[in-house]
C-alpha positions as CSV (number, residue, x, y, z in Angstrom):
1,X,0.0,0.0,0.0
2,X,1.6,3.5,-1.0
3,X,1.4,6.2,1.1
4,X,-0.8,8.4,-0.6
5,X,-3.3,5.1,-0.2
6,X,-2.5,4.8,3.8
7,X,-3.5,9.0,3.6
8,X,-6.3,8.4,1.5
9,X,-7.7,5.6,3.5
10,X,-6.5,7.7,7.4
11,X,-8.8,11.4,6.1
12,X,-11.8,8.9,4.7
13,X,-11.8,6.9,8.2
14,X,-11.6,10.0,10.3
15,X,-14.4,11.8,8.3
16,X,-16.5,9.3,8.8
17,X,-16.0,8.7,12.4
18,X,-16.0,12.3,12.9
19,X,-19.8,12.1,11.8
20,X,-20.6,9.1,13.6
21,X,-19.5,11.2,16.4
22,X,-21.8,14.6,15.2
23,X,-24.3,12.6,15.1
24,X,-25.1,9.8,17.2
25,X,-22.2,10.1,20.3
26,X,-22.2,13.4,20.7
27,X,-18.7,13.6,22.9
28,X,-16.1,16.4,22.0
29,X,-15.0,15.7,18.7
30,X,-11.3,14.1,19.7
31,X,-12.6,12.0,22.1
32,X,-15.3,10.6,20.4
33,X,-13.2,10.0,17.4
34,X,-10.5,7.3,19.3
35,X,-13.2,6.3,21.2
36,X,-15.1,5.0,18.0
37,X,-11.8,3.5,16.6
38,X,-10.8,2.2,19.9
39,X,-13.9,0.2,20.1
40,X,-13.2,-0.7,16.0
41,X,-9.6,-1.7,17.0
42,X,-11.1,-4.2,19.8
43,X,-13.7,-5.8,17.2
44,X,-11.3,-6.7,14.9
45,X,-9.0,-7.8,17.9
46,X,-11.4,-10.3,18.7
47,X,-12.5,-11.5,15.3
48,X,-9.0,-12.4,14.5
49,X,-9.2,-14.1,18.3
50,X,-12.1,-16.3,17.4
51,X,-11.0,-16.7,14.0
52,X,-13.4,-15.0,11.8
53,X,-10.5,-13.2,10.3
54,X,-6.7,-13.9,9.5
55,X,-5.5,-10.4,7.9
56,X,-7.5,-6.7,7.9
57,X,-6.2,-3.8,6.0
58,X,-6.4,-0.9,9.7
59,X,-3.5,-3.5,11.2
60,X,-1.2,-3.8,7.4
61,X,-2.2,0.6,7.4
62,X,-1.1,0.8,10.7
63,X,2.1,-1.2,10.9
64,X,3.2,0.9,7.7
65,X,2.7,4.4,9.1
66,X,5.2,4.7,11.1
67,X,2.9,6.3,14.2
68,X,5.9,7.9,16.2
69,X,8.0,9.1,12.6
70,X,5.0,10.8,11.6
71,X,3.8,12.4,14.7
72,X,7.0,13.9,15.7
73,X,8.9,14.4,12.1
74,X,5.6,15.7,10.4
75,X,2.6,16.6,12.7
76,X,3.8,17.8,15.9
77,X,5.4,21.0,14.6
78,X,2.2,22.1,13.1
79,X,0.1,21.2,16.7
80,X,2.5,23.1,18.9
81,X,2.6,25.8,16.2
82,X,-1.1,26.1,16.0
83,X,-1.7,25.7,19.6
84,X,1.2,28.4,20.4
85,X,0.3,30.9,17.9
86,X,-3.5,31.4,19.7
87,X,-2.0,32.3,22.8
88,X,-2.2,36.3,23.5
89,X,1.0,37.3,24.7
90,X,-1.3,40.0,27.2
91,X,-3.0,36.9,29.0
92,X,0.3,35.1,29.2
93,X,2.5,37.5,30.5
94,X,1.2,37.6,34.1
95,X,0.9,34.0,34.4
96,X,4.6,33.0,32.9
97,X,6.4,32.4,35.7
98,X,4.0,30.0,37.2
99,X,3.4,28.5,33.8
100,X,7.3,27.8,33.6
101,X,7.6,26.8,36.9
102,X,4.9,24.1,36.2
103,X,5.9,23.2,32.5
104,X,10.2,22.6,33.8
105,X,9.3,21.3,37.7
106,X,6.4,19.7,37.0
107,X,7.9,17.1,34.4
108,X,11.1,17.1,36.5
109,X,9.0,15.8,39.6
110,X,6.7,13.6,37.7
111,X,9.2,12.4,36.0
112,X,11.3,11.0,39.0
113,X,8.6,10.1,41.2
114,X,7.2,8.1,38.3
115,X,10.0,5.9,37.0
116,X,11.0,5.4,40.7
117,X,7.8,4.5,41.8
118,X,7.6,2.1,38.3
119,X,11.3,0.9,39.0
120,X,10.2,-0.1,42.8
121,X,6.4,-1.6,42.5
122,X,7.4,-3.2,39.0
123,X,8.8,-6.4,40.9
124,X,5.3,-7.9,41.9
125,X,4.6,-8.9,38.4
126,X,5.8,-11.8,37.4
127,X,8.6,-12.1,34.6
128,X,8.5,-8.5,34.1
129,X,11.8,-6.8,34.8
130,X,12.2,-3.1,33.3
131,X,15.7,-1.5,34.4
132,X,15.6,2.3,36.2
133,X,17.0,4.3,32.6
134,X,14.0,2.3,31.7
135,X,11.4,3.5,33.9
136,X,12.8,6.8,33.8
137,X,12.4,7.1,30.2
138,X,8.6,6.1,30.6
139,X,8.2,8.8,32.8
140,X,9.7,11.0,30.7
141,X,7.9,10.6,28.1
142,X,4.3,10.1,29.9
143,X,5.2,13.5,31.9
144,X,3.8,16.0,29.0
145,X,0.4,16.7,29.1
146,X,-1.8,17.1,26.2
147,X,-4.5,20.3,26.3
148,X,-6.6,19.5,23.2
149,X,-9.3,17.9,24.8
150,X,-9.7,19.6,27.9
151,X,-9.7,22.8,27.2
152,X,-13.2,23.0,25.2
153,X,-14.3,21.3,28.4
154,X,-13.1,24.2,30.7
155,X,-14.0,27.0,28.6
156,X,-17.5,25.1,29.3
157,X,-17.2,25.0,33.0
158,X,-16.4,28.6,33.4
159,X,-13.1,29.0,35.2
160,X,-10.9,32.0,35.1
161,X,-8.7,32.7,32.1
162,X,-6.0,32.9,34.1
163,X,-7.0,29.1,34.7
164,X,-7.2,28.2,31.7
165,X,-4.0,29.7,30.4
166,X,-2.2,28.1,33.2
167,X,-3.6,24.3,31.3
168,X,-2.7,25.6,28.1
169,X,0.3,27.6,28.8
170,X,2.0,24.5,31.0
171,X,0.9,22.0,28.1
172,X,2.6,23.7,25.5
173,X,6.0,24.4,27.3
174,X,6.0,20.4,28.6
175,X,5.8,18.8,25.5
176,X,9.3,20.5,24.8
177,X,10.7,20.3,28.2
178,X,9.5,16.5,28.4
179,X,11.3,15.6,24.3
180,X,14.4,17.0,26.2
181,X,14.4,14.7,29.2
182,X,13.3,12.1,27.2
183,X,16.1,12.5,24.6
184,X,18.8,12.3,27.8
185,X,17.5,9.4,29.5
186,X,16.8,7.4,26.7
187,X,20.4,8.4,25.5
188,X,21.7,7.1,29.0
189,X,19.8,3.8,28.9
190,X,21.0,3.3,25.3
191,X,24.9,4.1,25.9
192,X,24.6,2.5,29.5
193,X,26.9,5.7,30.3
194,X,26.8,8.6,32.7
195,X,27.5,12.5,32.5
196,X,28.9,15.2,34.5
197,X,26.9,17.7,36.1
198,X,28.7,20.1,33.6
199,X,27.8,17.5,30.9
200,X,24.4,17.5,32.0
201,X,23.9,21.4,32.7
202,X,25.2,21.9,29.1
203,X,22.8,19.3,27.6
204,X,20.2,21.5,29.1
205,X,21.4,24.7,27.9
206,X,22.2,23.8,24.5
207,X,18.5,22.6,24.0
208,X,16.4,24.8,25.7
209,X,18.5,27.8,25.3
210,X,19.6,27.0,21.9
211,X,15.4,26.3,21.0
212,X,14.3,29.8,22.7
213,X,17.4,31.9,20.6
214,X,16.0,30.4,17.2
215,X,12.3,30.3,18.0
216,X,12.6,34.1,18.4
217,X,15.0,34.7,15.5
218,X,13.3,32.4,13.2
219,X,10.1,34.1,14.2
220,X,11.2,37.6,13.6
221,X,13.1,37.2,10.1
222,X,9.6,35.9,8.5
223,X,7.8,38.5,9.7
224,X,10.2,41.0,8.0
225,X,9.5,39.1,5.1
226,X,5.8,39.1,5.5
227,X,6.1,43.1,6.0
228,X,7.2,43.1,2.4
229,X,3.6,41.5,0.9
230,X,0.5,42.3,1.0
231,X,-0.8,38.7,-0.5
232,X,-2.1,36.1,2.4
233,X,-1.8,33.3,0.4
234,X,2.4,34.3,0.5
235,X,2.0,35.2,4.3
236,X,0.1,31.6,4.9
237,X,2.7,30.0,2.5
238,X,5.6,31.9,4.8
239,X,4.3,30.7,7.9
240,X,4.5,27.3,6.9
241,X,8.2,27.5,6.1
242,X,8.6,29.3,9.3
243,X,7.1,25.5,11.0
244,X,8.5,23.0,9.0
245,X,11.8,25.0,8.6
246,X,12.5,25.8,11.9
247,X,11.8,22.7,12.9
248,X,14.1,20.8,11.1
249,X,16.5,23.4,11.6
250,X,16.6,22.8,15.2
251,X,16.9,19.1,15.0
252,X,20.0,19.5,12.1
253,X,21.7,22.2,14.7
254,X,21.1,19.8,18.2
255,X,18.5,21.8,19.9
256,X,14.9,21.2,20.9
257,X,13.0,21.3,18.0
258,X,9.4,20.8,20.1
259,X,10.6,24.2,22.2
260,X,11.8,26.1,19.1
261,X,8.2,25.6,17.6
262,X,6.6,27.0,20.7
263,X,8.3,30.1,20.9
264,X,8.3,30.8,17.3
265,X,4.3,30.3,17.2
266,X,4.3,32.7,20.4
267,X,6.4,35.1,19.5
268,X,4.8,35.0,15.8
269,X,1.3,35.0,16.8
270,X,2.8,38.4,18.9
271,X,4.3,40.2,16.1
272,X,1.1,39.4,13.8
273,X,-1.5,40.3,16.3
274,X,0.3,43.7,16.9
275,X,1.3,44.9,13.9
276,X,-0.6,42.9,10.7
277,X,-3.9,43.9,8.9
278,X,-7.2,43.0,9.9
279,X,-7.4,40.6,6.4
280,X,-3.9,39.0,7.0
281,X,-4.5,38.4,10.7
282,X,-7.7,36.4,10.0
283,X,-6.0,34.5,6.9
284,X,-3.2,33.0,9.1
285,X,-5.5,32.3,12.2
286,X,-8.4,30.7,10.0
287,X,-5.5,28.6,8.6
288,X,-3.7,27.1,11.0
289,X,-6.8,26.9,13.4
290,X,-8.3,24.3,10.1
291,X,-5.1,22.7,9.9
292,X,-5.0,22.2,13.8
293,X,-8.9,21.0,13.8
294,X,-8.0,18.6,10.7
295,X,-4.3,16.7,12.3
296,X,-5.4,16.8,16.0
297,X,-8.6,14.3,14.9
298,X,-6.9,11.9,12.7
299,X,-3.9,11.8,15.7
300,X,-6.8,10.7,17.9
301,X,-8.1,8.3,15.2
302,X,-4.4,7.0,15.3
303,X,-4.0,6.8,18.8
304,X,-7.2,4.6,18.8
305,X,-6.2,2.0,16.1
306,X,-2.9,1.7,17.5
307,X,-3.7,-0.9,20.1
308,X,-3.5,-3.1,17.0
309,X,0.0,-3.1,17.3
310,X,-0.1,-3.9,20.8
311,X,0.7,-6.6,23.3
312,X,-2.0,-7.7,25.2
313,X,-1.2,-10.5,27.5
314,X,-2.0,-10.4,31.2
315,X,1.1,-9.5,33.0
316,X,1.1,-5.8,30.0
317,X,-2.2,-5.6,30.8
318,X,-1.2,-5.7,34.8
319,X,1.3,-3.2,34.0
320,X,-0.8,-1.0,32.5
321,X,-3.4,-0.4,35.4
322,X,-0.2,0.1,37.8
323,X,1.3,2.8,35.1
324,X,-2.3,4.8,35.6
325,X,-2.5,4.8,39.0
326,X,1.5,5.9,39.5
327,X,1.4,8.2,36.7
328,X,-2.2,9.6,38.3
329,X,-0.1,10.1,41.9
330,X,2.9,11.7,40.2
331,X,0.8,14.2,38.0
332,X,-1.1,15.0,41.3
333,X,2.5,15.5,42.9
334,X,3.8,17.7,40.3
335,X,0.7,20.3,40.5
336,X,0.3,20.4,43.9
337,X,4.1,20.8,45.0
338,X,4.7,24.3,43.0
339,X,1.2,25.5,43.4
340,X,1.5,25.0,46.7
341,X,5.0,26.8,46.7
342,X,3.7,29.3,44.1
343,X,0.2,30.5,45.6
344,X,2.6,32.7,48.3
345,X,2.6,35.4,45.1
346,X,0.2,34.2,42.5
347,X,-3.3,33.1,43.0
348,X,-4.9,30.2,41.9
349,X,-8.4,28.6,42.1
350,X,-9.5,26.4,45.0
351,X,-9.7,24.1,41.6
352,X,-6.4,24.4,40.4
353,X,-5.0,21.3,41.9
354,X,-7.9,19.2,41.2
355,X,-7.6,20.5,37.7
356,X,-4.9,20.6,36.5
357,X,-4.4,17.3,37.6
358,X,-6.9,15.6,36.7
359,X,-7.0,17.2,33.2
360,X,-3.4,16.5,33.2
361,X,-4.3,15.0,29.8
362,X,-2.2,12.4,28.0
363,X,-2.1,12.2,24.2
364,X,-0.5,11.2,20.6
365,X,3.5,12.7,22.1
366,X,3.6,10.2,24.3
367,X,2.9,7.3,22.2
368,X,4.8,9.0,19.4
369,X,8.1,9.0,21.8
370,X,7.4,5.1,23.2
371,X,6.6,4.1,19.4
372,X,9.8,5.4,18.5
373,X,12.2,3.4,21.0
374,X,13.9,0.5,19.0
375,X,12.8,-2.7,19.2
376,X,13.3,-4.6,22.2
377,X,11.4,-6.3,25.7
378,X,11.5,-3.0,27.2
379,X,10.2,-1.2,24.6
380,X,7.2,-3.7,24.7
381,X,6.3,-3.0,27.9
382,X,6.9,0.9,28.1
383,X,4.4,0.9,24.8
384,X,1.3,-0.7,27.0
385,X,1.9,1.5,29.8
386,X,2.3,4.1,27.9
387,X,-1.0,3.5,26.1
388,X,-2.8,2.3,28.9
389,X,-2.0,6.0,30.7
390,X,-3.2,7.8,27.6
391,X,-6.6,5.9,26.6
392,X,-7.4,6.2,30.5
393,X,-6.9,9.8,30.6
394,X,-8.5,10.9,27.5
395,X,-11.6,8.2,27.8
396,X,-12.0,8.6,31.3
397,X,-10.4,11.8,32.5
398,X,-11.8,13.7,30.1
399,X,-15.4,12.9,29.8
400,X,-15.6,13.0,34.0
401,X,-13.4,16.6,34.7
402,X,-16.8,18.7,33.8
403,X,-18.0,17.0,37.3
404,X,-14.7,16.9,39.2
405,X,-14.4,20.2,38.2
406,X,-17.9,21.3,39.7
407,X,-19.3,24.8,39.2
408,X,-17.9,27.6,39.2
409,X,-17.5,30.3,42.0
410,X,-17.1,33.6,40.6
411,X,-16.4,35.7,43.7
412,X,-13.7,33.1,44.7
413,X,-12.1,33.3,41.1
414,X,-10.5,36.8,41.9
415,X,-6.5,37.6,41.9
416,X,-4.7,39.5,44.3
417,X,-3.2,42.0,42.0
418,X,-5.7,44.3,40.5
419,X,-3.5,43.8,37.1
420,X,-4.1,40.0,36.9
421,X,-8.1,40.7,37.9
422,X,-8.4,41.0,34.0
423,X,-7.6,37.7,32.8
424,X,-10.7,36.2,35.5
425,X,-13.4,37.9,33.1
């Protein structure tokens, strides 16, 4: 099957479980999209069980894609991009610092309660046997959360914008900061080496310093060039360059590609909003916000076929449940830890903590980064947890954080500096 055929066949399954969706399930659009191939991916698992089929064309499709290759070489520039470039610079600035302080500690704690907690509790399954670089790669890569879903469901719910940039905000930064600590302990496990504290502080600096320098330079240069045309169909085409180019850039030059995406779509989507027409400012955002719509549903068709691919013998299945509920404790961890630390200055909503953790949201990154291990037992078993975590928290987490969430209070929802009292309305 060419590729144009596996595209072909990916946009006509995801059209029509989009409408299936519309029409009859009535869920938010990315949810009820894997939920409806999920359920299609467990029919034909069983069919094949009981006999009734040998081969089926979604498992050949699948196995050919080359899930974690696509998401992260192709689509994952254009989601952080498109996510990133909505952002208003004025309803981000106040909440930055915790926003950073969530997006770099946040994955840092999650990622070492996670893989120790794995490492430790992993024993009681028979046969199973995952080293530490191991565990600490799965949390590294399970860390990120994933904002597509939940947001919609917030904006429903009512909570303050200062709230809901804090979801977005943190979700957007820790899929960068999460590729990063992925990248070094994966490298680790891999070369069965260690580094120096200088090693490691450079590694650090070189990605996320290097990503931030280009995001912003890369991001101003186009817009020069964008000054110099009055035609959106050239200012659309040179905001696709800017994605795609940037990001390959920063992967040919070492440094995070994921981070230099983000702040290019911030900083771009600042420059534009300030200083572009009316007519090119609604070009670009009608754009990318079609382009975001159209690869965030076939990522969750993806994510819900995949299972195809997947183990599913008792002791992965074991190790899945255990990966929700550690990965569930060490989310709750990482929120509650800063925001704890952090409410001294900034406010936050009795809800924050509930949230933010449970809408702590887990989506197509992480299986992108598990899918793209090579090929071995560990790999095996990181893929079902990693799965396990992500179906949980998109199935369950978010269809039930609208009642976790509960109503909202808005005399309670107020900041302590009159300047952030703005971003409550």
């Amino acid at each position: 099957m060419s590729t144009f055929n596996i595209i072909a066949l990916v946009l006509v399954v995801t059209a029509i479980f989009a409408v299936i969706n519309d029409r009859y399930i009535k869920l938010h659009r990315t949810i009820g999209v894997m939920l409806i191939a999920l359920v299609m991916s467990l029919l034909i698992l069983f069919a094949k069980w009981v006999g009734i089929i040998h081969n089926d064309i979604m498992t050949e499709m699948i196995s050919k894609v080359h899930f974690g290759e696509t998401l992260i070489q192709g689509m994952l520039g254009a989601l952080l991009f498109a996510g990133a470039i909505n952002i208003k610079s004025e309803d981000l600035k106040p909440r930055l610092i915790p926003i950073t302080v969530l997006a770099i500690c946040g994955v840092l704690i999650s990622t070492l309660v996670v893989g120790y907690l794995m490492y430790l509790t992993i024993s009681i399954i028979d046969g199973v046997d995952i080293p530490l670089l191991y565990c600490l790669t799965f949390a590294a890569l399970i860390s990120p959360t994933d904002p597509i879903a939940v947001l919609a469901i917030l904006r429903s719910i009512g909570v303050s914008k200062g709230l809901e940039m804090d979801v977005c905000g943190e979700s957007l930064f820790n899929d960068g900061i999460g590729l990063v600590i992925f990248t070094f302990f994966f490298a680790l496990a891999i070369n069965a080496d260690t580094m120096s504290a200088a090693e490691v502080g450079l590694f650090f600096v070189q990605n996320v310093g290097g990503a931030i320098l280009l995001g912003a330079m890369s991001s101003y240069i186009v817009y020069l060039l964008m000054r110099s045309t009055t035609d959106y169909h050239i200012e659309i085409l040179l905001s696709l360059a800017l994605v795609f180019g940037s990001f390959q850039f920063a992967e040919w030059i070492g440094v995070s590609a994921a981070i230099t995406v983000v702040i290019t779509g911030l900083v771009f989507g600042h420059l534009v909003s300030n200083n572009m027409g009316v007519k090119s400012r609604e070009s670009l955002y009608t754009f990318w916000e079609v382009i975001d719509e159209i690869l965030n549903t076939v990522l969750f068709v993806m994510l819900g076929v995949v299972l195809l691919l997947l183990p599913t013998d008792i002791n992965h299945m074991f190790l899945g449940l255990l990966a929700i509920a550690i990965v569930l404790f060490g989310r709750w961890l990482s929120v509650a830890i800063p925001v704890s630390i952090l409410k001294k200055w900034y406010f936050f909503s009795p809800r924050s903590i509930r949230i933010l953790t449970w809408g702590g949201l887990r989506g197509g990154l992480s299986v992108a980064m598990a899918l793209s291990l090579p090929e071995s037992i560990f790999r095996d078993y990181i893929l079902i947890m990693t799965y396990a975590v992500v179906v949980f928290s998109i199935i369950i987490q978010g269809t039930t954080i609208k009642k976790l969430a509960g109503k909202s209070s808005e005399g309670k929802n107020r900041y302590r500096i009159a300047e952030l009292n703005q971003l409550n309305k």
